[in-house]
N, C-alpha and C positions, 0 to 999 in steps of 0.2 A: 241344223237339226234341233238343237235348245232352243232356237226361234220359235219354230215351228210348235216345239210341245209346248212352249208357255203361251204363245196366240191362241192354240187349243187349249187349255186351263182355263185364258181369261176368257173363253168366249164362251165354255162350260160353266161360267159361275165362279171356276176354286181358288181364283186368283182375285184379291180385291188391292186396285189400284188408287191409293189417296188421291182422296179429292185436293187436296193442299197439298200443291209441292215444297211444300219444306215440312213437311210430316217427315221423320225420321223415327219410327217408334215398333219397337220388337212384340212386346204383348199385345194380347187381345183389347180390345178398342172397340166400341162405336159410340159416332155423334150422330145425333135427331131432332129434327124436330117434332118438339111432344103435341103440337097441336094435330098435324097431320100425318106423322109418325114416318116422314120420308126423311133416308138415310142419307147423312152428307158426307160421313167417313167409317168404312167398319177396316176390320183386320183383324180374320184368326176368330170371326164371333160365334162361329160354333164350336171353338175348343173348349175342353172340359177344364173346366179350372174351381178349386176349392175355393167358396164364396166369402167364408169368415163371416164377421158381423153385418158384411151386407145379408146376409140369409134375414135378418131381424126386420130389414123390409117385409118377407114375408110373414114374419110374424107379426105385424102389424096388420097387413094385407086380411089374416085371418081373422084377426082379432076384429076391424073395423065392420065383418061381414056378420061377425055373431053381435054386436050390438047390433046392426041394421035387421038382424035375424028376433032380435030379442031375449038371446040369450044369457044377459050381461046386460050391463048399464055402465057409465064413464064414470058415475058413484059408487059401482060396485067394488064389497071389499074382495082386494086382492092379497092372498097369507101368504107368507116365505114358506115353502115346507122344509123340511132336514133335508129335502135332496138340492132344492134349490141352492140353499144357503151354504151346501158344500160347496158349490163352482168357482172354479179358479179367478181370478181377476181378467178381466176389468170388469169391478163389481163394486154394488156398495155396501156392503158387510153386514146389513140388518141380519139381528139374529133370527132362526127360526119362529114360527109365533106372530112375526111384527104383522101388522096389517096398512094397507095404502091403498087410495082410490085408484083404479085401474087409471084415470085419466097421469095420473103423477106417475104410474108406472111406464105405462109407455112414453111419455117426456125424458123419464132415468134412461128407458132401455135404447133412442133412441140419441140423446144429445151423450151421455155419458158411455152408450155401448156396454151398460152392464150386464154379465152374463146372470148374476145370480138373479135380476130383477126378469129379465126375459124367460128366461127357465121358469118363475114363478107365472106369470102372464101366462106361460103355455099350458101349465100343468094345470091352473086355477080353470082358464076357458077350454080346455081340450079335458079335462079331466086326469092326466096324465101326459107325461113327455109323449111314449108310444102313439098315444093317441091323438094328440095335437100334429106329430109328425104325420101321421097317416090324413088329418085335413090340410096340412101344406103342400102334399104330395098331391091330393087331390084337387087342390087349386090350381096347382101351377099343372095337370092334365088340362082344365077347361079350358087356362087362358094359353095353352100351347105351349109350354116350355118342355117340349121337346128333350133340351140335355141336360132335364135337372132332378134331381133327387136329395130328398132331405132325411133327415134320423136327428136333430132337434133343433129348439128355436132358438139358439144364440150364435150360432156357426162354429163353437168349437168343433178342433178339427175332427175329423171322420174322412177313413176314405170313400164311405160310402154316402159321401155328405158334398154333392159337387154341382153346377149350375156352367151355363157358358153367357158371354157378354151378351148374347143375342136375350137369350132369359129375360136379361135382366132386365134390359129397356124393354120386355115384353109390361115385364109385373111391376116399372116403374110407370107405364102408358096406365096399366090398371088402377093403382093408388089414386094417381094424379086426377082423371077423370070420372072414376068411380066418387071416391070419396075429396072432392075440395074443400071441404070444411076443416078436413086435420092438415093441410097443406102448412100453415102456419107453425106447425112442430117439427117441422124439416128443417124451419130457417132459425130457431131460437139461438141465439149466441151462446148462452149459459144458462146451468141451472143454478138457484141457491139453496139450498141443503142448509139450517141453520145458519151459521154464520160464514159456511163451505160457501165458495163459490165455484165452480166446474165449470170449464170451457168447451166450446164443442169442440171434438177432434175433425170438425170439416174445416179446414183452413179456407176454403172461401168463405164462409159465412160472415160476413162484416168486413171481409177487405179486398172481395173479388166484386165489382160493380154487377148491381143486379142479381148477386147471388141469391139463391132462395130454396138451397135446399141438395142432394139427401142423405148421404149415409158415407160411410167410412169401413173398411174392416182390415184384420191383419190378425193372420197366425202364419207361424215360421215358414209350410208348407206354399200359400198362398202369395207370401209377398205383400206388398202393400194396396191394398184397392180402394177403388172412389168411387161413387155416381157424384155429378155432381150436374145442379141444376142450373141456368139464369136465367132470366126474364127482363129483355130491352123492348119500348116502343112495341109492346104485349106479345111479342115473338120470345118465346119460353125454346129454350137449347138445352141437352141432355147429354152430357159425355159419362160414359162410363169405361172405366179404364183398371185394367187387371194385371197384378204383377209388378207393380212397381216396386223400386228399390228404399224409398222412405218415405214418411208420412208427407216432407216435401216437396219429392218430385212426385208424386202424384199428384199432388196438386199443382207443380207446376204445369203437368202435362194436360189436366181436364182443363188449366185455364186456360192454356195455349190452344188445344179445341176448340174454345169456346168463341177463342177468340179469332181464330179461324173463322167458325162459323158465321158469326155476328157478322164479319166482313163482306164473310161471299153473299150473293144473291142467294134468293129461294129457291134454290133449283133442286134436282133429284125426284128418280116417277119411284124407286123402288120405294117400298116402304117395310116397317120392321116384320109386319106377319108374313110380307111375302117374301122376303129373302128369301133366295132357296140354297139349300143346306151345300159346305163345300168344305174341303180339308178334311185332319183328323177330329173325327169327334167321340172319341171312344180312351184317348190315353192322356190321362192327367198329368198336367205339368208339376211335378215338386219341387219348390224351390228354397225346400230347408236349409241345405249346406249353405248356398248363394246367401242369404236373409241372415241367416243366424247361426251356422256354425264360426267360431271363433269371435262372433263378437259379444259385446258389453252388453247388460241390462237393458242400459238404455237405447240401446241401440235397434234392442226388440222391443218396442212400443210405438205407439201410436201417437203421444206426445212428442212435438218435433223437439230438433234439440234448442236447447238455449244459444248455443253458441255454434256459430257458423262452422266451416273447416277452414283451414290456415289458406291462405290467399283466395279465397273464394266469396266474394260478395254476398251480404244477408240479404238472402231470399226476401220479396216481400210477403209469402207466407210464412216467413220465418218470425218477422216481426211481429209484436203487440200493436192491438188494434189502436186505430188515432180516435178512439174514442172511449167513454165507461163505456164497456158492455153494459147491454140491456139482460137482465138477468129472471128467468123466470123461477120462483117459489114450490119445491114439491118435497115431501117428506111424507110421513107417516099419518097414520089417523085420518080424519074426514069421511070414513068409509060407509055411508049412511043407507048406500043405495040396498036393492038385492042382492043375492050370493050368487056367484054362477050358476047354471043350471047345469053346469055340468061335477059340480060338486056337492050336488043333491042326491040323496037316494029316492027312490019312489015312495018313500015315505015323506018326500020334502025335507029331510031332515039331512046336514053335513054328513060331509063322510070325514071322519078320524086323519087324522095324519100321524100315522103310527108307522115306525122301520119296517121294512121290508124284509121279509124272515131271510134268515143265511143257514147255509148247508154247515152241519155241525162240522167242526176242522180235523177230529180225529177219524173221519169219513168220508169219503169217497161220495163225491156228489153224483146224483143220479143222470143218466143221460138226457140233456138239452135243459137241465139248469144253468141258471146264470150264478155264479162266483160274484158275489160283490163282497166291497171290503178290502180287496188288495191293495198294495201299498204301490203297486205298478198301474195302477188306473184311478182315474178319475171321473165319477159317472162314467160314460162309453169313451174316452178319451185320455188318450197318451198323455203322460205329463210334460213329457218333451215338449208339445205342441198346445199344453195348458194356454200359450199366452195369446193377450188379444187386444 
């Protein structure tokens, strides 16, 4: 009787059987090839799962279409506002005021996963968080993404802020092909910030062969996530993987795909737009207590640890790279270009970056005000789940 229903699953779609038999892996998963977008291993890629700092993809994604648009320039000054420069860490602390070329901001937002720099990025070209959120929302409608929904652009948590791995390798096929010119900011090792040097939190990036690319995220609810990209003999591989338990086995796991992949033949007809839809795709996974209740600091971040666990071999993405990193230069000032166009008024002229009025305290806020200011929130977002 169990035969039978699972034969019918798998033949309905809602059952996806690895392509690599030695895949042994719980979360949401899939590998592809980015050139022709056919799927060599998924599992669970329509669950709903909170995206973190992968969301920043998309924010880039938007960002890349209003320069193509001309709304913006890679010289344009990009301002910290007060709301930006609130955001919890992983950030780079510029105070409200500072100004930086968009091109250095999306390099911070993307190697360092800064929230306060992305939040700016969003608010500078969107005009506003709300409103940047309403063009990520509307991007990921044309290119299909089906189970995703955003309310801002650095992936702090939200529950009303979720995406499934199918998504993802939709709007990393979009980057990759649409825009190949910024392909190079996926792979950078480090930044340098004055005399700061920053690592990227992609542990393949210089120690996984062929690596080139792209993104990282982690808040408590999420777990650990990856996309991670390679390129052997001009066949480009894409694993993206959700849920994991530390910044390490994530990466051990997208390399272990990867290297799956590289192995097998080219085979596989399905491809990512056609998958068709199968499992739960309505109830988000939270993996707060699992990630982060009871543990250390350190142990919520995205930095791996320095030092192994007791009888357990250091990982080789545990390790420092067998070489200097290549380190690329961004900070403040050079901001020469245009101002957004969306922080113009019709008179051409900036718009103020002045607070956002508050309901006076000894009153009773009117109905469908927003409360800012509390000491239990942060922008839209728990403190609990501040970290990233």
């Amino acid at each position: 009787m169990r035969y039978r229903h699972f034969l019918k699953l798998l033949l309905a779609g809602a059952v996806a059987l690895p392509a690599f038999a030695t895949s042994v892996l719980a979360n949401p998963l899939v590998l592809f090839d980015l050139q022709t977008g056919k799927i060599l291993e998924h599992q669970d890629a329509f669950k709903r799962w909170y995206p973190a700092s992968l969301t920043k993809l998309m924010t880039a994604y938007v960002t890349f279409r209003a320069i193509a648009a001309g709304e913006v320039q890679l010289d344009s000054p990009i301002k910290v506002t007060k709301h930006s420069a609130g955001e919890p860490p992983s950030k780079m602390g510029f105070k409200p005021g500072s100004v930086m070329r968009l091109d250095n901001a999306l390099k911070m937002m993307l190697v360092k996963s800064a929230n306060d720099i992305a939040m700016a990025v969003g608010e500078n070209v969107g005009g506003s968080q709300a409103a940047f959120a309403e063009r990520m929302n509307a991007e990921a409608r044309r290119l299909g993404m089906t189970g995703t929904h955003f309310v801002n652009p650095n992936g702090l948590y939200s529950p009303d802020q979720y995406t499934t791995a199918r998504d993802l390798a939709l709007l990393v096929m979009a980057i990759r092909s649409e825009f190949p010119q910024y392909a190079p900011w996926f792979s950078i090792e480090g930044l340098a910030v004055g005399k700061k040097a920053i690592s990227n939190y992609n542990l393949l990036i210089g120690r996984y062969p062929g690596a080139d690319g792209m993104k990282t995220g982690f808040v408590c609810p999420s777990g650990f996530n990856m996309i991670g990209s390679a390129t052997r003999n001009g066949r480009t591989l894409v694993a993206v993987v959700l849920g994991e338990k530390s910044a390490v086995s994530r990466a051990e796991t997208a390399a272990r795909l990867l290297d799956q992949g590289f192995d097998a033949p080219a085979t596989g007809s399905t491809t990512i737009a056609a998958l068709p839809s199968y499992g739960d795709t309505f109830s988000a996974n939270d993996m707060n207590d699992e990630i982060c209740k009871k543990k250390t600091k350190a142990e919520q971040s995205e930095a791996p640890p320095a030092v192994a666990a007791k009888d357990v071999p250091k990982s080789p993405y545990q390790q420092k790279l067998d070489h200097v990193p290549t380190l690329v230069a961004v900070g403040l000032g050079g901001a020469t270009g245009p101002t957004p166009k969306a922080m113009l008024d019709e008179a051409g002229q900036e718009f103020a970056d002045v607070p956002l009025p508050t309901w006076r305290p000894d009153r009773p806020a009117p109905a469908g005000a927003t409360v800012v200011g509390s000491a239990a929130v942060q922008g839209d977002q728990p403190v609990k789940a501040a970290k990233n």
